[in-house]
N, C-alpha and C positions, 0 to 999 in steps of 0.2 A: 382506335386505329390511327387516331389523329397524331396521338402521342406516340405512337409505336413507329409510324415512320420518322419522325424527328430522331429516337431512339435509335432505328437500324441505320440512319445518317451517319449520326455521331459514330456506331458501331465502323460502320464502312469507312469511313475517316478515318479512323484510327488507325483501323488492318492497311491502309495508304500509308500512316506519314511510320508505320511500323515494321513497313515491308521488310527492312532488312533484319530485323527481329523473328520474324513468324516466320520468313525464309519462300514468302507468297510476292508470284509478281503485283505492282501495284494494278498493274492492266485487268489482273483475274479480279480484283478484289472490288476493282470500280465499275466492272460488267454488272458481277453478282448484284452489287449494292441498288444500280440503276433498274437491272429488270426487279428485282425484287421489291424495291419499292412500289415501284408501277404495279405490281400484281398488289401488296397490299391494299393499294387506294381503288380498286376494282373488287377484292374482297370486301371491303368496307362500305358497301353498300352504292359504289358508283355505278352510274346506269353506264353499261358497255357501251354503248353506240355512242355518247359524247365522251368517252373516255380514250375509245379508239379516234372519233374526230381531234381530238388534246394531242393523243401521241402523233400522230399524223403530221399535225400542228407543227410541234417542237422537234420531231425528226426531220421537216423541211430544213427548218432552222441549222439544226447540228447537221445535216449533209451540208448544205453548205458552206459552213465552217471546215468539215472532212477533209472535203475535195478543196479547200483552197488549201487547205495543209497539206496534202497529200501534191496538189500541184506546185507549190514554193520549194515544198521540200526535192521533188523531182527536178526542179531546175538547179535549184543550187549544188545536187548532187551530180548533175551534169555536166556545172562548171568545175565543181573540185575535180572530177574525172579528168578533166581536159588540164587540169593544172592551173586554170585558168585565175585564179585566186591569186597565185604564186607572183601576177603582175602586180599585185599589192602589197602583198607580206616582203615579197624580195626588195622594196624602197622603203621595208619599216628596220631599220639598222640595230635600233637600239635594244641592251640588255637590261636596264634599267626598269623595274617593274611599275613603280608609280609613272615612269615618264610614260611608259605602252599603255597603264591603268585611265590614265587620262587621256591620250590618243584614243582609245576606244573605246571611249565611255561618252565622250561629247559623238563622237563619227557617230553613235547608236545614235546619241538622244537625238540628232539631227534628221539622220534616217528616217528615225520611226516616225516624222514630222511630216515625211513627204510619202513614205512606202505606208508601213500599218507597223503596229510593235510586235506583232507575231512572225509577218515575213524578215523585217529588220532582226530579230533575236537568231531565226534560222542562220541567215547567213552570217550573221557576227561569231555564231558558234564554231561555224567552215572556216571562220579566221583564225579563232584562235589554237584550233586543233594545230592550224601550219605554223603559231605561231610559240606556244609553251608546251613543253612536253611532262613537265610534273602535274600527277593528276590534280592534287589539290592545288593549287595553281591557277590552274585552268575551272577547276568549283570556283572559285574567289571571282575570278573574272568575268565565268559565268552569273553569279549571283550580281553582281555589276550591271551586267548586260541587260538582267532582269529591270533594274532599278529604272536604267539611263533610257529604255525602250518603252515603259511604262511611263516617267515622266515626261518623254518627248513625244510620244503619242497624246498625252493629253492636252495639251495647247491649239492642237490642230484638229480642224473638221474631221478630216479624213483619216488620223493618227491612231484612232482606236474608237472600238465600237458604239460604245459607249456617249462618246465623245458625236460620232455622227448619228447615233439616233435623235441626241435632244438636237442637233444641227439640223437634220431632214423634217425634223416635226415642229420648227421656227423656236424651239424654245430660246437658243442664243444663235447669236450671228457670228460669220465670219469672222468679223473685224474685232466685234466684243471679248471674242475667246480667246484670239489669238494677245490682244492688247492685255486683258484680262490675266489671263494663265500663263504666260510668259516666264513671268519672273519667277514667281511661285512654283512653277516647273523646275527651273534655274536650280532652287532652291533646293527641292528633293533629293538633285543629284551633285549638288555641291557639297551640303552639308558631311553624308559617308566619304567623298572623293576627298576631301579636307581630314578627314578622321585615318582614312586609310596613307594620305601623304605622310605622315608623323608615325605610324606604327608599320607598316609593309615594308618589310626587309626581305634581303637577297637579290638575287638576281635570274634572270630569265635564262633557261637553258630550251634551245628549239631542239623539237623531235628528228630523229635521227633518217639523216636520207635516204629514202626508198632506193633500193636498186635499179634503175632503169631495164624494161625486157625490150624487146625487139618491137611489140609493139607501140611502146611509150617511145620508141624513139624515133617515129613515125610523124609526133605531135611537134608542129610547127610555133614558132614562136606567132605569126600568124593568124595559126590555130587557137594558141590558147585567148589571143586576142580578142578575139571574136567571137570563142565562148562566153569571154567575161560579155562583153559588150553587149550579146546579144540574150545573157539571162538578165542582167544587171535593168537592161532595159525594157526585158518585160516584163519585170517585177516593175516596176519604176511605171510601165504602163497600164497598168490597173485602176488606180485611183483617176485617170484620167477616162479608162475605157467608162467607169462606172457613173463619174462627171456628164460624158458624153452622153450616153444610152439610158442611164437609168436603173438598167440592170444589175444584179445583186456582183458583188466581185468577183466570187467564184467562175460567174463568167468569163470575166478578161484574164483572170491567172489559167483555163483552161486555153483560148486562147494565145496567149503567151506560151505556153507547155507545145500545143499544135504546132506555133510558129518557131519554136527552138528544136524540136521535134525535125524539122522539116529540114533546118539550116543545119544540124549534124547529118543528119542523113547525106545531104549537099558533099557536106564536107570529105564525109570518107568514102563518098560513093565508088573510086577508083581502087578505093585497100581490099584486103584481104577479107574473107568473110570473118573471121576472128578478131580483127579488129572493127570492123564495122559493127562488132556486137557487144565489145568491149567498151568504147564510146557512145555508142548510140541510147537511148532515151531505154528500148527492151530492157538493154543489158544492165542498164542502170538502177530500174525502177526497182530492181530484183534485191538492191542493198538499201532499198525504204525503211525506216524502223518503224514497221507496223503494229508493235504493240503501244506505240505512241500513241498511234492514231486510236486502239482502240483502248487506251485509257483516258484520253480526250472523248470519245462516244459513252464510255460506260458515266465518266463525272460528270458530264451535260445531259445525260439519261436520268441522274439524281436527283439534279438540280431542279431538271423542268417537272419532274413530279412534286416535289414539293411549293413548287409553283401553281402547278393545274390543283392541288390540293387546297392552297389557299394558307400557308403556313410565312410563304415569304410575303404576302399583304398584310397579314395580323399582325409581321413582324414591324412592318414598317406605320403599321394604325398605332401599335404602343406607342414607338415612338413619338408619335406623335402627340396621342392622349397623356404620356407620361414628361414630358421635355414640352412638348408647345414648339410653334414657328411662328409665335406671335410677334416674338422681339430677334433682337440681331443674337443674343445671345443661345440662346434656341435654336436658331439657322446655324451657329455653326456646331453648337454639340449633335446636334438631330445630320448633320450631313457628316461631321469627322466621322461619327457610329457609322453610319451606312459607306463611309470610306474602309474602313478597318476591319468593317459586317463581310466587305465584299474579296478580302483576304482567304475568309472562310466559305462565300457560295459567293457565285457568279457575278462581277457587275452588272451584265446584262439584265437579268433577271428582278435584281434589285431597282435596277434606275424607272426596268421597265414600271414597276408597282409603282415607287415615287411619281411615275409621267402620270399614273394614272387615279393618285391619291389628288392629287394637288389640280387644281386650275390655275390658269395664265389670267389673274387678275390683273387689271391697271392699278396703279396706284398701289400694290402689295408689296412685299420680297417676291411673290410668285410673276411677277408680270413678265412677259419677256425680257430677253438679255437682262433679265433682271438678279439682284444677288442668288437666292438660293441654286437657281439652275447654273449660272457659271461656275458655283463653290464646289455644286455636285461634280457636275464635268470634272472636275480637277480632282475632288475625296475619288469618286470611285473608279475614276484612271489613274490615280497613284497609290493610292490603301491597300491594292490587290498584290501589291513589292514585298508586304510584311509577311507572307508566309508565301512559298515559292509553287504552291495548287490553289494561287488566287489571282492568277492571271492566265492567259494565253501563252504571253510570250514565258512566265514562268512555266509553264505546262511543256512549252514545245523544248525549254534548256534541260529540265530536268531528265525530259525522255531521250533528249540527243546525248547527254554527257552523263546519264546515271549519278547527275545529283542525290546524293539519301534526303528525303524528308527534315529526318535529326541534325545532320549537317547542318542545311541551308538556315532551320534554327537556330542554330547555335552560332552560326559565324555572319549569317545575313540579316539575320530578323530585326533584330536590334538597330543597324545599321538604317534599313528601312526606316525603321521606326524613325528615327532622327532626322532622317529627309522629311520624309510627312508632315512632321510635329514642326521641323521650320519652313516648308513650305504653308501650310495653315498661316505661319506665324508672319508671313510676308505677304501673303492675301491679307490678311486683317488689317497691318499697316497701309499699304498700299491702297485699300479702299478706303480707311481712316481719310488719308491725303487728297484723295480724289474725289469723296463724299463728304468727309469731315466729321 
């Protein structure tokens, strides 16, 4: 059984990055893969009652995540409704593709610095829809987004999940991570933005203006103001809700949804019932892409079974038994792997095993802010860029803009790859200098 769920993984994997082959949404294919794994590891001899305790477990986990997607995605679809994006895109002039490539590849990395790389990816997508109207185009810039939101999440406590678990569990500090992963960050999304300056040709052609109805032309410049401001800033207020309280984020983006929720309602309270349903949060919710969401629940229903199985510890004991983390040399091929591992299953999942393989020795690599835990932080918040179902924020591009699987390999993969391989290559210098 052991090897049979590894087997129907790989199986379900495939039927994902083949979707448009088999002519199967990737949504169906990662439902199926998720419950059917969990039933095999129940056939195999698991005792029901802590199998049911497991799923229980990791379905907290993944609602969680759900409802924070589900509520990001709702606000930022509130603001495109209102237009309210359009205060941005209409001060970005330029046709120039590398010049807008780099304008919104740094805005992400930055973003996802301060918001998370998942809600940062959402909206960068709302940008650029207003912003290029060739589809492949807009994949490119997407696969970008992936990269810049991925690498600027991992410098920061707050920037990715990842990133704030070894931070909540003291493995690194504040100051260490940020001082630390900085550059190497830098690095990731330099190296493709450098490669893409000398080969991306053409020029940017925007999508053709909607027609204005009778209701659209209701929406105040005011209005759309104040949409921006008030999603913008409760996105923007979560990391701080979560700071505050303690409580999981999901909280403060529901929250944020309630309080955005309220301030449209405000807004059109005088119009027409037609338009207050066109604007408002109801009317809105109803253009969610929900097989997003539930091919986000079917991949994280895969994942955590082969986790409660015990396949992603074994995988992480090889490594170790077979490489060592006795020397520097060791630390970093044993963390690059579990950076590039986590392309293909969860970072989560992954760092969680490493948190729980390893102890915080004094005097080790393992001690706090110590090397191996910073290098993680960084492999398995940037590694997850190299195939575009190895991240969040890749999760949430691919389902908003129908990225193919084949694509994102073939035009982004590689690209990743060269960020990674020179951000590594600028961690190692750089602790060289500071350690010697």
């Amino acid at each position: 059984m052991y090897t049979l769920m590894i087997a129907l993984f790989v199986l379900g994997y495939a039927a994902i990055a083949f979707e448009h082959t088999i002519k199967i949404d990737k949504a169906a294919s990662a439902l199926i893969t998720g419950v059917v794994l969990w039933a095999v590891y129940v056939f195999s001899g698991a005792d029901i009652h802590d199998t049911e305790h497991h799923l229980l477990e990791h379905l907290s986990e993944i609602a969680s995540i759900l409802f924070f997607l589900l509520g990001a995605m709702t606000i930022v679809e509130v603001v495109d409704a209102h237009e309210g994006f359009s205060v941005i895109t209409d001060r970005i002039r330029t046709s120039k593709p590398v010049v807008l490539l780099w304008i919104l590849a740094w805005l992400t990395f930055f973003m996802s610095a301060i918001l998370d790389n998942l809600t940062t990816s959402i909206v960068m997508v709302s940008l650029i829809r207003k912003l290029i109207k060739d589809q492949n185009m807009r994949w490119l810039f997407g696969g970008v987004i992936v990269i810049a939101a991925n690498s600027g999440g991992a410098w920061s406590p707050i920037g990715d999940v990842t990133t704030t678990m070894l931070w909540i569990g003291g493995y690194v500090s504040t100051g260490n991570i940020i001082s630390y992963i900085f550059l190497p960050s830098v690095a990731v999304l330099l190296a493709p933005l450098l490669y893409l300056t000398f080969t991306l040709k053409g020029s940017i052609e925007r999508p053709d203006e909607v027609a204005s109805t009778s209701s659209h032309d209701s929406i105040s410049q005011r209005e759309k103001t104040t949409a921006l401001l008030v999603g913008v800033g409760g996105l923007l207020f979560v990391p701080v809700f979560k700071t505050v309280t303690h409580l999981p984020p999901f909280m403060g983006m529901m929250l944020s949804l309630g309080i955005m929720w309220v301030v449209t309602d405000l807004l059109h309270r005088r119009k027409n019932a037609e338009t207050r349903h066109e604007f408002g949060v109801l009317g809105v919710i109803r253009r969610i892409d929900t097989p997003s969401v539930l091919f986000f629940l079917g991949i994280l229903l895969a994942v955590a079974s082969l986790q409660t199985a015990g396949q992603l510890r074994d995988l992480a004991g090889i490594l170790d038994t077979r490489i060592g983390t006795t020397t520097q040399p060791g630390i970093y091929l044993v963390g690059g792997i579990i950076g590039l591992l986590s392309a293909i299953v969860d970072n989560v999942p992954l760092v969680a095993a490493a948190m729980g393989m390893y102890d915080m020795v004094p005097g080790t690599f393992f001690a706090p802010d110590d090397f191996f835990w910073k290098y993680l932080a960084f492999t398995a918040g940037t590694g997850g860029s190299v195939l575009i179902i190895g991240s969040a924020a890749g999760v949430a591009v691919m389902g908003l803009e129908r990225i193919p699987f084949g694509w994102y390999l073939k035009r982004i993969s590689l690209l990743a790859l060269l960020g990674y391989f020179a951000g590594i290559a600028v961690y190692a210098i750089q602790r060289w200098i500071i350690i010697g």
